[in-house]
N, C-alpha and C positions, 0 to 999 in steps of 0.2 A: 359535371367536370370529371374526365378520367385521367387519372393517372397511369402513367406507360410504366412496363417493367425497368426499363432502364432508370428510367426517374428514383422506383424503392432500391432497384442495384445500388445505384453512386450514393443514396441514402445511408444505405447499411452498411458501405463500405466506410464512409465518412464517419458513423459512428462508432465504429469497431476500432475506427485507429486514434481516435480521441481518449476512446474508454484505455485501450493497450497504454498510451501517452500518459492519463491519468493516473489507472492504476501502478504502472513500473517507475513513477517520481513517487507514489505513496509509499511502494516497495524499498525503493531507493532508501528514502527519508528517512523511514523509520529504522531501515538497518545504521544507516552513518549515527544517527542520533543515537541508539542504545548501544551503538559498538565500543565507545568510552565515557559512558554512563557510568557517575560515580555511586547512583542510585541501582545498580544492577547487582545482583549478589555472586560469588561462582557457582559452576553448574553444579548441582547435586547437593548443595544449602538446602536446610530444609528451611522449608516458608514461613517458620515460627524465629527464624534466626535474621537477625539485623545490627548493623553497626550503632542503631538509635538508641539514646538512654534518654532515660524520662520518663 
């Protein structure tokens, strides 16, 4: 059984724009979600500093 160059073309193309679709809603997500994160610190906090007591 062979497979024709147009068959991997529409392949690869079909894949590339799945993955684009997938990765720019991961992209997305995670910017809307940490954008008013009340677990987020401001920039230049140093990483020993938290609003947590306990």
């Amino acid at each position: 059984m062979t497979w024709s160059a147009d068959f991997w073309n529409r392949s690869l193309q079909n894949w590339q724009s799945e993955f684009l679709a997938i990765g720019s809603m991961v992209v997305l997500s995670v910017y809307l979600r940490q954008r008013g994160s009340p677990e987020s610190k401001p920039v230049g906090t140093p990483h020993n500093t938290t609003d947590e007591t306990g």
